[in-house]
N, CA, C and O of each residue as an XYZ file, in Angstrom:
724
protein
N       0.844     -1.181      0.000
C       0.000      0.000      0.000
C       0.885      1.239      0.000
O       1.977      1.322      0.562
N       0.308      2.140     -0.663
C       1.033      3.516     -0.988
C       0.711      4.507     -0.683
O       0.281      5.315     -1.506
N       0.857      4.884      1.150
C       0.401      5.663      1.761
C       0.818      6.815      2.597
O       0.338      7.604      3.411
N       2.403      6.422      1.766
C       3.435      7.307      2.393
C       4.776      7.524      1.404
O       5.143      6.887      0.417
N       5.419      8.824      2.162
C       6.733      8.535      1.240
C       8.281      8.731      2.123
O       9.130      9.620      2.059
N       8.201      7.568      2.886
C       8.697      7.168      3.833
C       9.806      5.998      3.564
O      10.571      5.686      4.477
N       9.861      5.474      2.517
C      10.595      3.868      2.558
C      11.367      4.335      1.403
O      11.159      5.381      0.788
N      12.424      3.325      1.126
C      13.282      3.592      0.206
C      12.439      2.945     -1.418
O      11.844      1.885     -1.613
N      12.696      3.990     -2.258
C      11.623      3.597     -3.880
C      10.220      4.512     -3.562
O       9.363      4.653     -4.435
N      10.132      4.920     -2.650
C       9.177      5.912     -2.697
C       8.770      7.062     -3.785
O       7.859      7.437     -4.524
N       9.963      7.323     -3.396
C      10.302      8.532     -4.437
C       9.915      8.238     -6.006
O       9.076      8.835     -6.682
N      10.990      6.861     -6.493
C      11.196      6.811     -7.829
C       9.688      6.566     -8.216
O       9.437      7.052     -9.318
N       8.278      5.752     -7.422
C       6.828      5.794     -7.899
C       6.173      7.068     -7.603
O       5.168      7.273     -8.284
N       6.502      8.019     -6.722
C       5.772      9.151     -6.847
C       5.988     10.417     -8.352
O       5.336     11.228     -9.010
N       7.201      9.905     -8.247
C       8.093     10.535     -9.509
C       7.653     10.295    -10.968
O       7.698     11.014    -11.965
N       7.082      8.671    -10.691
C       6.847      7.884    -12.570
C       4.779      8.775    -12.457
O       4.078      9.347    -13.292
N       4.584      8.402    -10.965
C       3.472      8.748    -11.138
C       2.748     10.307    -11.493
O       1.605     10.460    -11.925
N       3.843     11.512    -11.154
C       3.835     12.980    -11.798
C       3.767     12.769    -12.947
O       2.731     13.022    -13.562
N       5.249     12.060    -13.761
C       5.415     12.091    -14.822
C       4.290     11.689    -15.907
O       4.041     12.251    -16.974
N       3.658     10.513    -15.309
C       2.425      9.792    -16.207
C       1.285     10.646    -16.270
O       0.696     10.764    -17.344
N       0.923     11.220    -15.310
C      -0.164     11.839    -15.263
C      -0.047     13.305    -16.279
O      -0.976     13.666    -17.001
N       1.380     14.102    -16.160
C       1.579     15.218    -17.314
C       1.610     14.718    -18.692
O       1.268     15.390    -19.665
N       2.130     13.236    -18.744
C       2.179     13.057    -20.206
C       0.855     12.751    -20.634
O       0.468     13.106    -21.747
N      -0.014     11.998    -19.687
C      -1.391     12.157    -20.234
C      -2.361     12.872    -20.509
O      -3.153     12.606    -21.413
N      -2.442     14.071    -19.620
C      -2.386     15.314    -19.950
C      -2.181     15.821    -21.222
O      -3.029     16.430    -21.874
N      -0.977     15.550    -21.593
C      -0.422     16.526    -23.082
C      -0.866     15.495    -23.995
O      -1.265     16.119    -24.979
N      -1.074     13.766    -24.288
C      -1.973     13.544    -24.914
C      -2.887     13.512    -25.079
O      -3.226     13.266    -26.237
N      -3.981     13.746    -24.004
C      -5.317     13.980    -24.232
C      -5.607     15.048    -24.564
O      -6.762     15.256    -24.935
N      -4.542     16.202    -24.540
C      -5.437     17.934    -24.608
C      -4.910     18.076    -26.586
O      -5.525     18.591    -27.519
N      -3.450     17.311    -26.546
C      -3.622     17.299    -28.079
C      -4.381     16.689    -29.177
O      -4.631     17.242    -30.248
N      -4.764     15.374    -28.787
C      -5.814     14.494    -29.762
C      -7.084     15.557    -29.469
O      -7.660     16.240    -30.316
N      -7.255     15.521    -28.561
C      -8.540     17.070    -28.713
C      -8.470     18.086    -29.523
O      -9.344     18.488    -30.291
N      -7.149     18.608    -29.298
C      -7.409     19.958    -30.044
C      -7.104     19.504    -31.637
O      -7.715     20.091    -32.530
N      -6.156     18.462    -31.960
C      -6.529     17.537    -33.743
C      -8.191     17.371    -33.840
O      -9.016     17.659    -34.707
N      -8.226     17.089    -33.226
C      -9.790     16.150    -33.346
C     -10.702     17.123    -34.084
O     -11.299     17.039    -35.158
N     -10.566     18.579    -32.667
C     -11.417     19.428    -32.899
C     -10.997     20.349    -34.437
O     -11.648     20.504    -35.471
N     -10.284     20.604    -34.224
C      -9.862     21.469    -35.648
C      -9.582     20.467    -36.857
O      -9.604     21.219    -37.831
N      -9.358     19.320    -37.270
C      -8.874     18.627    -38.213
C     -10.594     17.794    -38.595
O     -11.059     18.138    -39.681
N     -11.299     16.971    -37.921
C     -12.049     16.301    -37.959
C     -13.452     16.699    -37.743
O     -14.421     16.009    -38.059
N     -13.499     18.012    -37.108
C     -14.522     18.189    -37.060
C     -15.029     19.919    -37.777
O     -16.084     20.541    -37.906
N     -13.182     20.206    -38.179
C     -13.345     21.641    -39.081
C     -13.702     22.978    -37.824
O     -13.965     24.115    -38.216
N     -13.662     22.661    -36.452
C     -13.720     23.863    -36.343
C     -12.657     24.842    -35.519
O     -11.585     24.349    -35.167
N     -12.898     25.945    -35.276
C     -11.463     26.554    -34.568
C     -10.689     25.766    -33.342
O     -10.953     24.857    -32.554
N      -9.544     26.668    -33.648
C      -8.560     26.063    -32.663
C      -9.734     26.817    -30.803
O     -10.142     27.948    -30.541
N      -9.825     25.698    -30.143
C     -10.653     25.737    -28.783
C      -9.533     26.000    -27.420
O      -8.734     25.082    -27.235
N      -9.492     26.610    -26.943
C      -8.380     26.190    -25.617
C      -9.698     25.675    -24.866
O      -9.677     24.454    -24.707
N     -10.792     26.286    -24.386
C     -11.468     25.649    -23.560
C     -11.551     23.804    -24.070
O     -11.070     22.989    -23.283
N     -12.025     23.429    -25.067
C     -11.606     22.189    -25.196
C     -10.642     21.392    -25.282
O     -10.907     20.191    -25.331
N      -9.233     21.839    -25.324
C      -8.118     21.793    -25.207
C      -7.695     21.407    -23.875
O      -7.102     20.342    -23.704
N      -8.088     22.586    -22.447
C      -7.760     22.634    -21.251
C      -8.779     21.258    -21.094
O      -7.985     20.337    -20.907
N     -10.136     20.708    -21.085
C     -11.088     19.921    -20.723
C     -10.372     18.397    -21.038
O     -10.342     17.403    -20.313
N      -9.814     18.607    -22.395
C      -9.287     17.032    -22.983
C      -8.003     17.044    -22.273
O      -7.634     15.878    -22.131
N      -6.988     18.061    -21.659
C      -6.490     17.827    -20.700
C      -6.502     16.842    -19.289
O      -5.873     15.864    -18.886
N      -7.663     17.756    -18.774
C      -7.852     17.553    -17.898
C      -8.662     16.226    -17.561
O      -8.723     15.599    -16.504
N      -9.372     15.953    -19.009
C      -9.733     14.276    -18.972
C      -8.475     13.484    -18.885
O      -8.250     12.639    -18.018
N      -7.765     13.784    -19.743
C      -6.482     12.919    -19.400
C      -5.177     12.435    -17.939
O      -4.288     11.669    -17.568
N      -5.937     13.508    -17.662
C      -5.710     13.393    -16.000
C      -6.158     12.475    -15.239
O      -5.644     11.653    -14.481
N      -7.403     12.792    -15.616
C      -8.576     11.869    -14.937
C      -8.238     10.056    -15.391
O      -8.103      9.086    -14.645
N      -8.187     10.147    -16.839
C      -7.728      8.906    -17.245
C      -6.366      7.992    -16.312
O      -6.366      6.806    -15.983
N      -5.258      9.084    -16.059
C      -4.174      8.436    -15.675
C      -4.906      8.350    -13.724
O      -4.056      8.122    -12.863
N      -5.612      8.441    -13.500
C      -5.932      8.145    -11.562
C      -6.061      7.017    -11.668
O      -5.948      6.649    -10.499
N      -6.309      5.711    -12.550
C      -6.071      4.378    -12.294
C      -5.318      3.748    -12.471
O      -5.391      2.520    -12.460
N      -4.197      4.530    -12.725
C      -2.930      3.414    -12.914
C      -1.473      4.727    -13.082
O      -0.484      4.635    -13.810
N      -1.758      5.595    -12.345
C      -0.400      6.358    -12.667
C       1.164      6.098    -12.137
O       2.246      6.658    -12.313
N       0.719      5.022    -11.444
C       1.651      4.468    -11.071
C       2.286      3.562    -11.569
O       3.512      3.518    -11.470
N       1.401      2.428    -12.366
C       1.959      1.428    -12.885
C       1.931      1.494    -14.632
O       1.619      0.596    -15.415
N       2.177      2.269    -14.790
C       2.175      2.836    -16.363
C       3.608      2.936    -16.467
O       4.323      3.124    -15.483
N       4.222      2.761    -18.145
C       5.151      3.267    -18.512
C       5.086      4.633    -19.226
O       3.968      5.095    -19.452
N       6.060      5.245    -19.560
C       5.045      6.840    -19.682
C       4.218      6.211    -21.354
O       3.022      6.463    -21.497
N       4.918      5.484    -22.405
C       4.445      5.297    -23.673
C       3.037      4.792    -23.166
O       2.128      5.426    -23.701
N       2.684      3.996    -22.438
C       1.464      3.703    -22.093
C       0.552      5.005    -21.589
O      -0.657      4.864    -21.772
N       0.914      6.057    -21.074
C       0.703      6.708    -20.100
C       0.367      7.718    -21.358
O      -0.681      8.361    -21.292
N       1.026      7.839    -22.233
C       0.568      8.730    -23.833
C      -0.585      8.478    -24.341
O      -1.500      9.251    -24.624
N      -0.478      7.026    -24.477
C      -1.633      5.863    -25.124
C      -2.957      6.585    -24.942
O      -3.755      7.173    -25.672
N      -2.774      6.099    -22.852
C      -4.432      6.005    -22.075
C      -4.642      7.530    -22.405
O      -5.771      7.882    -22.746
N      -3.937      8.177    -22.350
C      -3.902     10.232    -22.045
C      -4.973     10.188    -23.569
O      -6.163     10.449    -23.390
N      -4.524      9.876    -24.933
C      -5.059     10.096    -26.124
C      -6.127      9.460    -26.168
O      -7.114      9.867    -26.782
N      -6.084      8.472    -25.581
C      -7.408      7.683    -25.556
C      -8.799      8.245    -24.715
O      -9.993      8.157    -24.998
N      -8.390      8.598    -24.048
C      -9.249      9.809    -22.836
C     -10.076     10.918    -23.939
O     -11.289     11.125    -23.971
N      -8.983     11.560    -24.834
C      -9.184     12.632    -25.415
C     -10.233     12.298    -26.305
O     -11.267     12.964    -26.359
N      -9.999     11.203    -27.075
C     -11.106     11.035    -27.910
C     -12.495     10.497    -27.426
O     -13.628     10.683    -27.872
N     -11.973      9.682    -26.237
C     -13.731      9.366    -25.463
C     -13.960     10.908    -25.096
O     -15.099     11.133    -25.506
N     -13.585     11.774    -24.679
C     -13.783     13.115    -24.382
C     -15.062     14.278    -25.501
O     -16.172     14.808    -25.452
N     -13.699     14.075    -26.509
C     -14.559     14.164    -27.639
C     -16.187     13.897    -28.479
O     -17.074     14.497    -29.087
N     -15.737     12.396    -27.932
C     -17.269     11.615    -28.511
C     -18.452     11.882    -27.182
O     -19.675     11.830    -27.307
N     -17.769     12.141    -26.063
C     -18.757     12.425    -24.951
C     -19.341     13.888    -25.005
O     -20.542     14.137    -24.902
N     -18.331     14.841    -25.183
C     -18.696     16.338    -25.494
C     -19.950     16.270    -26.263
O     -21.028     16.559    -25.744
N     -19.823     15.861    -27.593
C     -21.128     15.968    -28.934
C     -21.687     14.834    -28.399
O     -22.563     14.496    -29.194
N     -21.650     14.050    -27.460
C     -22.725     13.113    -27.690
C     -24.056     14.013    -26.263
O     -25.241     13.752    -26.055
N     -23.139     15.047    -25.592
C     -24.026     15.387    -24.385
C     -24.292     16.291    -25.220
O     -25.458     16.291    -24.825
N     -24.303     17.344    -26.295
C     -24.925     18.115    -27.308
C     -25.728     17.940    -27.768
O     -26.695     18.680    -27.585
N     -25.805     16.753    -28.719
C     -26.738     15.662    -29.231
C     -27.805     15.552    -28.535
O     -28.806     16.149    -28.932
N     -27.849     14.912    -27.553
C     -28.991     14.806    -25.890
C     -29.247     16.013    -26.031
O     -30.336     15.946    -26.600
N     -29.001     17.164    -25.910
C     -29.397     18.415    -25.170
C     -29.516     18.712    -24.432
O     -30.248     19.667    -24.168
N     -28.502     17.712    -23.224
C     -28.264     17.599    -21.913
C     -27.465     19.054    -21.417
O     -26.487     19.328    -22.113
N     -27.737     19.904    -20.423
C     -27.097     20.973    -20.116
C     -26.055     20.595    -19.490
O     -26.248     19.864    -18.518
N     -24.444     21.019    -19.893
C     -23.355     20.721    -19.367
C     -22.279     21.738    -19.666
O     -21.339     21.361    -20.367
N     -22.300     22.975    -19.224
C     -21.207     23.958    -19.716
C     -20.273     23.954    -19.261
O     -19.382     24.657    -19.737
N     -20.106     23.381    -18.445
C     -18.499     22.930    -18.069
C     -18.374     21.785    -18.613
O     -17.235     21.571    -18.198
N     -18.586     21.007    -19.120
C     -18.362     19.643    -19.697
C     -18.054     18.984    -18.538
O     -17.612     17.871    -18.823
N     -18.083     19.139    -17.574
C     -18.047     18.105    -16.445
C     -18.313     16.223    -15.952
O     -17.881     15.423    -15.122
N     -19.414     16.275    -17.228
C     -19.907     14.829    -17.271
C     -18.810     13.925    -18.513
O     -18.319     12.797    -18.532
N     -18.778     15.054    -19.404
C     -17.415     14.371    -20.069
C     -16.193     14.310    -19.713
O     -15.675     13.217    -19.941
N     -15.399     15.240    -19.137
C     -14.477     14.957    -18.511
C     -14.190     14.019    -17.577
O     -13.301     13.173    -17.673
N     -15.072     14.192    -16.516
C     -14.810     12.863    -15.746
C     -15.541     11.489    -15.954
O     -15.264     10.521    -15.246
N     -16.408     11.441    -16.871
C     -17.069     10.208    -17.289
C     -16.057      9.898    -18.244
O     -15.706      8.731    -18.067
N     -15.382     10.482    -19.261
C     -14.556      9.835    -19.966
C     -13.276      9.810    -19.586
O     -12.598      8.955    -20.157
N     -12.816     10.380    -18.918
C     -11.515      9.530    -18.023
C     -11.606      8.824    -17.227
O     -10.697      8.022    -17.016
N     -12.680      8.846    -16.512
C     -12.901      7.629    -15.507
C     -13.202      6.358    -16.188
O     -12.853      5.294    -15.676
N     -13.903      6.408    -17.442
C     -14.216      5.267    -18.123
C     -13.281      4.468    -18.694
O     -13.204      3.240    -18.705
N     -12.218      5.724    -19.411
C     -10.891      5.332    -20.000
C      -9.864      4.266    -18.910
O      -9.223      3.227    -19.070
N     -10.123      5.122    -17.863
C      -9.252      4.958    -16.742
C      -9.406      3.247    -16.271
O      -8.627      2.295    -16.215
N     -10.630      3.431    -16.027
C     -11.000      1.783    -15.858
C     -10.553      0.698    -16.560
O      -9.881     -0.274    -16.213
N     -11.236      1.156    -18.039
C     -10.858      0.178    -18.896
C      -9.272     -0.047    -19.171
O      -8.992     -1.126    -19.693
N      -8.144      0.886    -18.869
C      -7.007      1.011    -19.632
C      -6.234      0.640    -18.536
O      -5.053      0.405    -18.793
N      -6.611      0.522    -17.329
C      -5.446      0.210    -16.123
C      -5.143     -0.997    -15.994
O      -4.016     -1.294    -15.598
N      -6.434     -2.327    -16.417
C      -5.220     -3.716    -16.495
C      -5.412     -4.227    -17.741
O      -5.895     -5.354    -17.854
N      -5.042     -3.429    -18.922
C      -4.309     -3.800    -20.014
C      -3.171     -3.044    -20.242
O      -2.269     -3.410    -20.995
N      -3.175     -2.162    -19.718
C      -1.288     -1.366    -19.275
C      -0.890     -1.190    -18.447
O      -0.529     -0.055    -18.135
N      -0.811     -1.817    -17.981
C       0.004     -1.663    -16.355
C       1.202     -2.615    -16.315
O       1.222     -3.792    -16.675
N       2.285     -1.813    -15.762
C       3.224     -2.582    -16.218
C       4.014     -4.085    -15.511
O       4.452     -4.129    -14.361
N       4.044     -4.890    -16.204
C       4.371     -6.678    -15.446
C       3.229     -6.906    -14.855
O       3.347     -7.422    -13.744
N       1.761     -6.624    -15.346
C       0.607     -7.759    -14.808
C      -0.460     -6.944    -15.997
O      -1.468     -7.532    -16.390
N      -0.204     -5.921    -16.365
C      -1.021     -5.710    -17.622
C      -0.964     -6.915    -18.784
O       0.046     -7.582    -19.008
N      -2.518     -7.094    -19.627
C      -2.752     -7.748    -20.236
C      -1.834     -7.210    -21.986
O      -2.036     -7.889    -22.992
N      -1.124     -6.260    -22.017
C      -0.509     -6.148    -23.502
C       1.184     -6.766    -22.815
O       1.724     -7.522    -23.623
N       1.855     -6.584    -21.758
C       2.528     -7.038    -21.036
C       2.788     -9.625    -21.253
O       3.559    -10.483    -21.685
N       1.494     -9.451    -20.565
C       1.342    -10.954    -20.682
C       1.183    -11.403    -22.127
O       1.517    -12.576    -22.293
N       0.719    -10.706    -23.315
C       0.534    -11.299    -24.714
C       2.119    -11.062    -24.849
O       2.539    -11.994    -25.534
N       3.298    -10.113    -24.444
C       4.189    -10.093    -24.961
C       5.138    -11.010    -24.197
O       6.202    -11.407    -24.672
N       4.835    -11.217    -23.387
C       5.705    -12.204    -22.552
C       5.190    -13.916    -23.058
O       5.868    -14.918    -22.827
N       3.854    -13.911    -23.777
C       3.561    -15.055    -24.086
C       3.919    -15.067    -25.626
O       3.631    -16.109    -26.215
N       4.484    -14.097    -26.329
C       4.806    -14.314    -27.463
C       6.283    -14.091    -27.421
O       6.760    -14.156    -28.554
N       7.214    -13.836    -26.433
C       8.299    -14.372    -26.076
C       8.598    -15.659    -26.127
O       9.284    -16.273    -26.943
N       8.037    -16.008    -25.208
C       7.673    -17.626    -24.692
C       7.788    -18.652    -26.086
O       8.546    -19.607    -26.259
N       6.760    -18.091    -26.987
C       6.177    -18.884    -27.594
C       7.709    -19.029    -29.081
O       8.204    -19.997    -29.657
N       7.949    -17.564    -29.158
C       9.043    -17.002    -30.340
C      10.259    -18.160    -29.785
O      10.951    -18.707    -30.643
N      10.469    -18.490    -28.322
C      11.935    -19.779    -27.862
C      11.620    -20.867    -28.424
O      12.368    -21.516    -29.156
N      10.230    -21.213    -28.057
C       9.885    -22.935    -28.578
C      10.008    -22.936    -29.693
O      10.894    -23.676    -30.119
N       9.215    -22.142    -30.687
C       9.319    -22.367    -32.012
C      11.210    -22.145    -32.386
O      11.810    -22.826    -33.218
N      11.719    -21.257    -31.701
C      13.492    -21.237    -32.399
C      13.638    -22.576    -32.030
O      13.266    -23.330    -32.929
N      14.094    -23.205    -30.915
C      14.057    -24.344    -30.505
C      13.770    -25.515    -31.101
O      14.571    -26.431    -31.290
N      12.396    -25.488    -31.460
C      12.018    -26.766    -31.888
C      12.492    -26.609    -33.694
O      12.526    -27.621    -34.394
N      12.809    -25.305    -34.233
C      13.259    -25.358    -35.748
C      14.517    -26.098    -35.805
O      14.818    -26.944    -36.647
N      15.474    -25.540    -34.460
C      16.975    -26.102    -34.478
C      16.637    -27.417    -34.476
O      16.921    -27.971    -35.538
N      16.059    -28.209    -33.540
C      15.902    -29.382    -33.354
C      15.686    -30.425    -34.363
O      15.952    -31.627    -34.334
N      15.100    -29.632    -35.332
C      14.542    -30.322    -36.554
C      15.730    -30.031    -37.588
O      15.971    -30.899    -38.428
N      16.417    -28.956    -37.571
C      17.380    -28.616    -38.372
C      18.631    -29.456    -38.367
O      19.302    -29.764    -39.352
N      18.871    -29.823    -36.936
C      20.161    -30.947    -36.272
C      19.399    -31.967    -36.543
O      20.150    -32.580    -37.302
N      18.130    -32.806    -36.449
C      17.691    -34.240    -37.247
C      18.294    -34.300    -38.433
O      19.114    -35.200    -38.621
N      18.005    -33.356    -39.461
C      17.741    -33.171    -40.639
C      19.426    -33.400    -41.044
O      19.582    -34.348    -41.814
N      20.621    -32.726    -40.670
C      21.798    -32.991    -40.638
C      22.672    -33.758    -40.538
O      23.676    -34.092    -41.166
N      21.766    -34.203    -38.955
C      22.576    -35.708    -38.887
C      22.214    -36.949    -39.446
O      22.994    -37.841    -39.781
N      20.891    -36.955    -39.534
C      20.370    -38.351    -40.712
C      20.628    -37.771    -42.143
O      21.370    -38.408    -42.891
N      20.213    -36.914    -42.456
C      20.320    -36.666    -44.010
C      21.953    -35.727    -44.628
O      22.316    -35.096    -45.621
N      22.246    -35.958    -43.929
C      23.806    -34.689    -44.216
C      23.358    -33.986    -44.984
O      23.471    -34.510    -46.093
N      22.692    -32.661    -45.062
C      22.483    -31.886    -45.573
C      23.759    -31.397    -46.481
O      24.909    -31.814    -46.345
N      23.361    -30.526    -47.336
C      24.677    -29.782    -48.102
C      24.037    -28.719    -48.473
O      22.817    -28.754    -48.636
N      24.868    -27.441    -48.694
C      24.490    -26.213    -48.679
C      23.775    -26.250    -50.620
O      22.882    -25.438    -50.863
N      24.067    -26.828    -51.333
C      24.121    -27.287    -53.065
C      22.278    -28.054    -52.479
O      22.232    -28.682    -51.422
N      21.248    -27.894    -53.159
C      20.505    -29.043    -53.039
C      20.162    -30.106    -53.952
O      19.282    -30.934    -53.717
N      20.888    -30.073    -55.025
C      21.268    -30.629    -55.754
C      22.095    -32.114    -55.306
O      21.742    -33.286    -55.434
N      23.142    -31.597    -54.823
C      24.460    -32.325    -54.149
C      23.402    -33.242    -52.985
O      23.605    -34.455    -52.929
N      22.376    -32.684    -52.148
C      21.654    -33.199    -51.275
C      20.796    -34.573    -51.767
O      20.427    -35.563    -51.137
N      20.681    -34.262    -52.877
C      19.246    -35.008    -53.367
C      20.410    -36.107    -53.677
O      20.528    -37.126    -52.995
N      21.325    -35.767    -54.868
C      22.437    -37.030    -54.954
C      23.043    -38.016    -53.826
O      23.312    -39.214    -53.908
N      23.202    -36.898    -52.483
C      23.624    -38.175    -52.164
C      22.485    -38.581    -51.277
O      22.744    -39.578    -50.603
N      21.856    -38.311    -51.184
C      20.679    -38.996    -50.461
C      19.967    -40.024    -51.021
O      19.073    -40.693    -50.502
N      20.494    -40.106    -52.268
C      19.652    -41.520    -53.066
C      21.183    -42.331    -53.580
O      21.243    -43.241    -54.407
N      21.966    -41.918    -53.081
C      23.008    -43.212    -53.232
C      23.330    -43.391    -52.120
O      24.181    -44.279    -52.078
N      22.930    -42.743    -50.535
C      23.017    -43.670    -49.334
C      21.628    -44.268    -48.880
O      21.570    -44.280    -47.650
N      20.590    -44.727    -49.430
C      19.565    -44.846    -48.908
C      18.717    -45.088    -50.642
O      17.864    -44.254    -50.945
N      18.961    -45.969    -51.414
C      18.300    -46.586    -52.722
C      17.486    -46.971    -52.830
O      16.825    -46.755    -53.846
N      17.095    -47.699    -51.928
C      15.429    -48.675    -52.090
C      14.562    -47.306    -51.188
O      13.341    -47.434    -51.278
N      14.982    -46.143    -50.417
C      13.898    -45.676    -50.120
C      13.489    -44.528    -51.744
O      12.561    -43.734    -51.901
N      14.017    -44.707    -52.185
C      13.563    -43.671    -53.540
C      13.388    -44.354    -55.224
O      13.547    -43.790    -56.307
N      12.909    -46.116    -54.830
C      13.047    -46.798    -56.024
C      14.077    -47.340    -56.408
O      13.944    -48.338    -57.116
N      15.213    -46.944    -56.128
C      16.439    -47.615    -56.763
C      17.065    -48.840    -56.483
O      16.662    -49.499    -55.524
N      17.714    -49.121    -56.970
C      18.212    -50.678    -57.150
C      19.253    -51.083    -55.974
O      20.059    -50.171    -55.792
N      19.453    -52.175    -55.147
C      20.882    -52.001    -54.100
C      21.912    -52.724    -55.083
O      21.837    -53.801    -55.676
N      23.321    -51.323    -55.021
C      24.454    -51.725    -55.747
C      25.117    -52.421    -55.064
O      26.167    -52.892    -55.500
């Protein structure tokens, strides 16, 4: 539990956890302000700018600790655009919200949820697919060599495959039709 900053390594998680939370920040307030001016054609916004910020904030409170910052970019941009789609979708409704308040923290909190155990780092789920496609990248080297050293020592391979095929049917005749000399 992390309820102090008292023990030795304290520091270096309060430290990753500043850091994650500004970088998410600066990706969520930028995919906003693209979003808004590129995709949706209209002026450059700071008020939506500061909001997709500040969703991205919100995004990094479930895991600012156990993020790497590239992850910590990821969830931040990802915030921005649920941000986005939450802004016009409370427009849409005709729900009164001039602070955007329900988007901001509904879409970082939502982000937040969803994005804290698939990035989090050594028990996140993009973490375990890569450690299982580690895993998986040894056996297969492994089991190629294995087959590669069969293949050598029964068949003496030769770099020519030509040269291979020859002598493989004059040490071994009756398996390819041929006659015993």
């Amino acid at each position: 539990m992390q309820a102090s900053i008292a023990s030795e390594g304290d520091a270096e998680v309060v430290a990753l956890a500043i850091v994650n939370t500004v970088l998410g920040a600066c990706g969520a307030g930028l995919t906003t302000l693209f979003l808004i001016k590129f995709l949706f054609g209209s002026k450059w916004s700071y008020l939506m700018t500061l909001n997709g910020s500040l969703t991205g904030m919100v995004s990094m409170c479930g895991g600012c600790n156990g993020y790497m910052p590239w992850a910590a970019i990821l969830v931040g941009c990802l915030g921005g655009v649920c941000f986005v789609g939450w802004h016009f979708l409370m427009l849409r409704l005709q729900l009164d919200d001039p602070l955007d308040a329900v988007a901001v923290h509904g879409a970082g909190g939502f982000i937040g949820v969803l994005c804290q155990p698939i990035f989090t780092y050594e028990s996140g789920i993009v973490y375990a697919i890569s450690e299982y496609r580690q895993r998986m990248g040894l056996t297969h080297l492994h089991l190629y060599l294995h087959v590669i050293a069969i293949k050598h020592k029964y068949y003496r391979l030769r770099e020519n495959k030509s040269n291979f095929c020859t002598n493989f049917a004059l040490q071994h005749p009756m398996k390819h039709g041929g006659v015993w000399a």
